[in-house]
C-alpha positions in Angstrom: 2.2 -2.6 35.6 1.9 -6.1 34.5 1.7 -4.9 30.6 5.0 -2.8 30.7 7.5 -5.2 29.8 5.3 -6.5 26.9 5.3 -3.1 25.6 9.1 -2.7 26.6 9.8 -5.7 25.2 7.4 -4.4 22.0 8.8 -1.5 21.6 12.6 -2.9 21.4 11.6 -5.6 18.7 10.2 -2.6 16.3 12.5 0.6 16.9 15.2 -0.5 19.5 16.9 -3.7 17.9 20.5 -3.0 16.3 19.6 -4.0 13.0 16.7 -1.4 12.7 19.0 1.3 15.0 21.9 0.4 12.5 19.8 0.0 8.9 21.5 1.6 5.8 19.6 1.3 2.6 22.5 0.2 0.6 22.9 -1.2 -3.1 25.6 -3.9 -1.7 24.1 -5.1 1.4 20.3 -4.5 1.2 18.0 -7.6 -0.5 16.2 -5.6 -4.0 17.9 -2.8 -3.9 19.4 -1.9 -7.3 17.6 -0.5 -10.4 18.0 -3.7 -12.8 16.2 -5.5 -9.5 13.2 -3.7 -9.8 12.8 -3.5 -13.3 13.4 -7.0 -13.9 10.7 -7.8 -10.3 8.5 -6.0 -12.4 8.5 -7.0 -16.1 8.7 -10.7 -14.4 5.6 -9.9 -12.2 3.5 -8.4 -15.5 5.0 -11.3 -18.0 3.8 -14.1 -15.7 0.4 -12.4 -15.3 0.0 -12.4 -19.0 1.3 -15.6 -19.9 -1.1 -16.8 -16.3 -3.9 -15.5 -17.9 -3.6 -16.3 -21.4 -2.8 -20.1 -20.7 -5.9 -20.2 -18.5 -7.9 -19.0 -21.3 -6.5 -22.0 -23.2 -6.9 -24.2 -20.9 -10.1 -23.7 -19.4 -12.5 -22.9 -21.9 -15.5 -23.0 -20.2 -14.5 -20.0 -17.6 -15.3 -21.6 -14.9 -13.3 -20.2 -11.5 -10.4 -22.2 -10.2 -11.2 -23.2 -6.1 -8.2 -22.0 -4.2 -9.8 -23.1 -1.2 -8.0 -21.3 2.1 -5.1 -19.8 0.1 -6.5 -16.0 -0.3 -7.8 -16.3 2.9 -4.2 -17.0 4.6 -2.6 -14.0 2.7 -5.1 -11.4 3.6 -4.4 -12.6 7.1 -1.0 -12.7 6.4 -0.8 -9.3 4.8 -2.9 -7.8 7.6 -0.3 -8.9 9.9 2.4 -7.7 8.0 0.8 -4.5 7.3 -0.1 -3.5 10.8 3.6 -4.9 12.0 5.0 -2.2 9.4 2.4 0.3 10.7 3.1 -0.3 14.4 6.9 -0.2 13.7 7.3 3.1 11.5 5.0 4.6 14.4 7.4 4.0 17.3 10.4 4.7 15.3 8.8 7.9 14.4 8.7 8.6 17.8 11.8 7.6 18.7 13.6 9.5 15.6 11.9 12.8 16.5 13.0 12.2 20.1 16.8 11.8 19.4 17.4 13.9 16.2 14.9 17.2 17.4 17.5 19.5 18.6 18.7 19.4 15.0 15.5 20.3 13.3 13.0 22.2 15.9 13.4 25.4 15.7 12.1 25.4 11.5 9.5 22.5 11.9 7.5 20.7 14.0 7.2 17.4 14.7 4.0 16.4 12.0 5.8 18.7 9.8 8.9 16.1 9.9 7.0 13.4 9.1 5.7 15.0 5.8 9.5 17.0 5.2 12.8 16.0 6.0 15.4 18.4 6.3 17.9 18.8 3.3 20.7 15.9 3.8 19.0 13.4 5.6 20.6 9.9 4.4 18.5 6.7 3.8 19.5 5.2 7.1 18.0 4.2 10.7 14.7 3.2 12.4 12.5 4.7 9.6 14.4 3.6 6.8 14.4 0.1 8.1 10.4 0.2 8.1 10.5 1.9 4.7 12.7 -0.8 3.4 9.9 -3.7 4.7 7.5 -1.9 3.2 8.9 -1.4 -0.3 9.3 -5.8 0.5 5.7 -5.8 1.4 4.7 -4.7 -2.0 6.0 -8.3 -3.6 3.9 -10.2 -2.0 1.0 -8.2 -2.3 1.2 -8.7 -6.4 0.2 -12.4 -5.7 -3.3 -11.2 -5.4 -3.2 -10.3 -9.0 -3.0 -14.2 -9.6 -5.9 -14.7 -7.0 -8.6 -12.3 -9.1 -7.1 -14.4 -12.6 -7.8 -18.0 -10.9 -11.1 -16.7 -9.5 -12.3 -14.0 -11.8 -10.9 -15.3 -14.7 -10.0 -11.3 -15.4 -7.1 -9.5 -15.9 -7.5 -6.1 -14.5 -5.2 -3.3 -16.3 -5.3 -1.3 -13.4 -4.7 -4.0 -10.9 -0.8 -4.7 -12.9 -0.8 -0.9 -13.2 -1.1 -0.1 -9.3 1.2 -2.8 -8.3 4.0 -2.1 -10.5 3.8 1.9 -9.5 3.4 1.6 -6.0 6.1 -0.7 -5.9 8.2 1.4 -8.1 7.4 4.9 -5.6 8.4 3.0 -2.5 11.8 2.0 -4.0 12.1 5.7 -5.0 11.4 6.4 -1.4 14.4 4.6 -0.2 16.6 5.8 -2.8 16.1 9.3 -3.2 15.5 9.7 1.1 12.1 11.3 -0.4 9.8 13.2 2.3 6.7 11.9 2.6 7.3 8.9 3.0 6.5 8.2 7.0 3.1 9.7 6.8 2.5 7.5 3.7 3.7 4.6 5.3 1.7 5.2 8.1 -1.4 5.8 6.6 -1.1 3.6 3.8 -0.1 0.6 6.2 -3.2 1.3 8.7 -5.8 0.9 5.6 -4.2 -2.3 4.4 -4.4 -3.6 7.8 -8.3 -2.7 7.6 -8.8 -3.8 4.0 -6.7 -7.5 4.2 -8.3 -8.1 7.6 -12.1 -6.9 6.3 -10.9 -9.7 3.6 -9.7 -12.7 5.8 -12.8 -12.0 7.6 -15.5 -12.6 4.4 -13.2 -15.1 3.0 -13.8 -17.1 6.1 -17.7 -16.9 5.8 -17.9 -14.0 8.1 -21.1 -11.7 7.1 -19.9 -8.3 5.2 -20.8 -5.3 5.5 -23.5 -3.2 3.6 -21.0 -0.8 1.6 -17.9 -1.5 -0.2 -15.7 -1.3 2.6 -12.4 -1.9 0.3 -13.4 0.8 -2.3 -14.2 3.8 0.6 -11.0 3.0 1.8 -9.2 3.5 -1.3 -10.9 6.6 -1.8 -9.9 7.7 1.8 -6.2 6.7 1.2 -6.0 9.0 -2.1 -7.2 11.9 -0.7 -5.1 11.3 2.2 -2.2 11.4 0.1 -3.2 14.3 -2.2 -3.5 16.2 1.2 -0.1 15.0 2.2 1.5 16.0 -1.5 -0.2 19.2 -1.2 1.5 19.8 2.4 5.2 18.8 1.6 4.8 21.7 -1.4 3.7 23.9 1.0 6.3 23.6 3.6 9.2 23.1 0.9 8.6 26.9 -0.2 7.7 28.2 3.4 10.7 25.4 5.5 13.3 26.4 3.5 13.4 22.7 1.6 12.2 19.5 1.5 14.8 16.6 1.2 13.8 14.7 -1.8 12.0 17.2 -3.7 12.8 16.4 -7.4 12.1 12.8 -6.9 8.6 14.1 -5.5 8.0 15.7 -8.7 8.3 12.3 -10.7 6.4 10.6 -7.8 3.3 13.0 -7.5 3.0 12.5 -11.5 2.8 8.5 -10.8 0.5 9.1 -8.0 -1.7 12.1 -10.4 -2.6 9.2 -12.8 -3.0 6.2 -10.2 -5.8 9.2 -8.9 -7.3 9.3 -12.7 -6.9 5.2 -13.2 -8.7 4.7 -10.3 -11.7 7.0 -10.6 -11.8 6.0 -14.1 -12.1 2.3 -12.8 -14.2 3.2 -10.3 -16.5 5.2 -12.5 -16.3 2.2 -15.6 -16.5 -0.7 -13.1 -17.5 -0.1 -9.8 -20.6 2.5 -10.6 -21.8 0.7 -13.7 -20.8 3.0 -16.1 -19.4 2.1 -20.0 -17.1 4.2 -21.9 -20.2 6.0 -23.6 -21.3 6.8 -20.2 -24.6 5.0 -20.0 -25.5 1.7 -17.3 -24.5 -1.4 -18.0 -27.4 -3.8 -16.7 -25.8 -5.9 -13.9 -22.3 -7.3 -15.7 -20.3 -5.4 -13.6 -21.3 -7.4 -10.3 -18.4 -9.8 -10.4 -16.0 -7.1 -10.5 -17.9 -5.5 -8.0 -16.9 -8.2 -5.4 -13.5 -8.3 -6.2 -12.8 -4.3 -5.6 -15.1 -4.6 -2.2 -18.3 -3.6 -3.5 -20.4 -5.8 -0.8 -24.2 -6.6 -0.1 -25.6 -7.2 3.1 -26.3 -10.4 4.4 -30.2 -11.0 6.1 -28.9 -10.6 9.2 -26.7 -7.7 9.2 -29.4 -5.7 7.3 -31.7 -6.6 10.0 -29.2 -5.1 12.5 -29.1 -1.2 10.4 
C-alpha cells in the first residue's frame, strides 16, 4: 500500500498531466515541427560533422584520440534516462488511450492490433502523440554521439550520419502523417536504447563488459522487431479495413528497407572483418569494433561463464 501513491503519483506525471491529455502536434505551437526545421536540423547536423571531422584531421595530425573524460559517460546515462522515461510514458498512455477510446475501435481490432494500426482519421493529438513528440526530440541529442566516435575514433562513419538523419526524419513523419506503427516502435525501440546507453554508461565507468557485443545483438533484435511490425500493419490494413497513415508507411518502410541493408552491410564490412572483396581483414577492424559494441571479456567475467 505504501507504493500506491508513487505509482499514482507516476502514473499522472507520464499519461495524466494536461499538457500530455491536451497535446496537439501542431506546426504553430509545437518546438521542430515544420518541414524547413528538419531539413535545415539535419543538413546542419551532417555539415558540422564534416567540417568536425575534416578540421580535426588538420589539426591533429598525428591521430591521436581527443580525452573527453566523463562527457560520453554522462549522455549514455542521460539518454538511458530519457529513453526509458519515453518508454515508461508511451506504455501507460497506451493503456490509458485504449481504455478511453475502445468502444470506438473494438469490435474490428484488438488491443495489440491498435498499437500497430490506427483506425482511419485518428489526428496527431493526446497521450501518445505527446510521447511521440519527445521522442522525435530525443533523436537530437542522440546525434551528439556522432561527435563522440570523431573525437575518440578519429572516424567518420557513413552509416552513423545516415541512421541519425533517417530515424530522425521517420519519427517526424510519424507525427505528421498520424502513421501506425508508431507506438509499438516507440516502445520497443525506447526499451533497447534504454539497454544499449545504460550497457554504455556502465563500461564507460570502468564497469567489466560483457563477452558478446551486447550493442550490435540489440540492433539486430530491434530490426527484426520492426520488419515483424511492418509486416503486421500490411497485414491488418488489407484484412482491418485500413490503416491510418498507410501511404506515409510506404515511404517509411523504403527508409527503413535500406537502414536493414546499411546495417548488415556494415555489419558484414566492419563488424565481422569482412572487405568489399569479401576476404578477412587481419585485426584493423578492432577499433570499430568497440565503438558498434563488439566487446571482450574481462579475466574475471570469463572466469564467471
Amino acid at each position: 500500500m505504501s507504493g500506491q501513491p508513487v505509482i499514482q503519483t507516476l502514473t499522472f506525471w507520464l499519461s495524466e498531466h494536461p499538457s500530455i491529455v491536451g497535446f496537439r502536434w501542431s506546426h504553430a505551437h509545437s518546438w521542430g515541427s515544420t518541414w524547413s526545421f528538419l531539413f535545415t536540423a539535419i543538413a546542419v547536423y551532417l555539415t558540422l560533422s564534416l567540417l568536425f571531422h575534416f578540421t580535426l584531421l588538420v589539426v591533429n595530425r598525428s591521430g591521436r584520440p581527443f580525452p573527453l573524460g566523463p562527457i560520453p559517460a554522462f549522455h549514455s546515462l542521460a539518454m538511458a534516462l530519457i529513453s526509458f522515461t519515453i518508454f515508461a510514458g508511451i506504455t501507460l498512455s497506451s493503456a490509458a488511450e485504449i481504455r478511453e477510446t475502445r468502444w470506438f475501435w473494438r469490435r474490428s481490432k484488438t488491443p495489440f492490433q491498435w498499437l500497430l494500426c490506427f483506425p482511419l482519421g485518428t489526428r496527431p493529438s493526446g497521450r501518445v502523440f505527446f510521447w511521440s513528440y519527445m521522442y522525435y526530440l530525443s533523436r537530437f541529442p542522440h546525434m551528439l554521439r556522432t561527435f563522440f566516435t570523431i573525437l575518440r575514433r578519429r572516424k567518420l562513419v557513413p552509416f552513423q550520419l545516415f541512421n541519425h538523419s533517417i530515424l530522425t526524419v521517420i519519427s517526424f513523419l510519424w507525427l505528421e502523417f498520424s502513421q501506425s506503427i508508431q507506438v509499438l516502435a516507440i516502445l520497443l525501440t525506447t526499451l533497447v536504447y534504454s539497454v544499449v546507453y545504460g550497457y554504455r554508461f556502465w563500461t564507460a565507468v570502468g564497469l567489466p563488459s560483457a563477452c558478446f557485443p551486447v550493442v550490435v545483438n540489440c540492433q539486430i533484435a530491434l530490426l527484426g522487431c520492426n520488419v515483424a511490425c511492418h509486416v503486421g500493419v500490411l497485414m491488418l490494413h488489407f484484412m482491418r479495413g485500413g490503416c491510418n497513415g498507410i501511404g506515409v508507411w510506404v515511404f517509411n518502410s523504403v527508409l527503413n528497407g535500406v537502414i536493414l541493408l546499411a546495417f548488415l552491410n556494415f555489419y558484414v564490412r566492419i563488424h565481422l572483418g569482412f572487405d568489399k572483396n569479401g576476404r578477412t581483414r587481419g585485426g584493423g577492424g578492432g577499433e570499430i569494433k568497440s565503438m558498434v559494441g563488439g566487446g571482450s571479456c574481462s579475466p574475471g567475467l570469463e572466469g564467471k561463464t
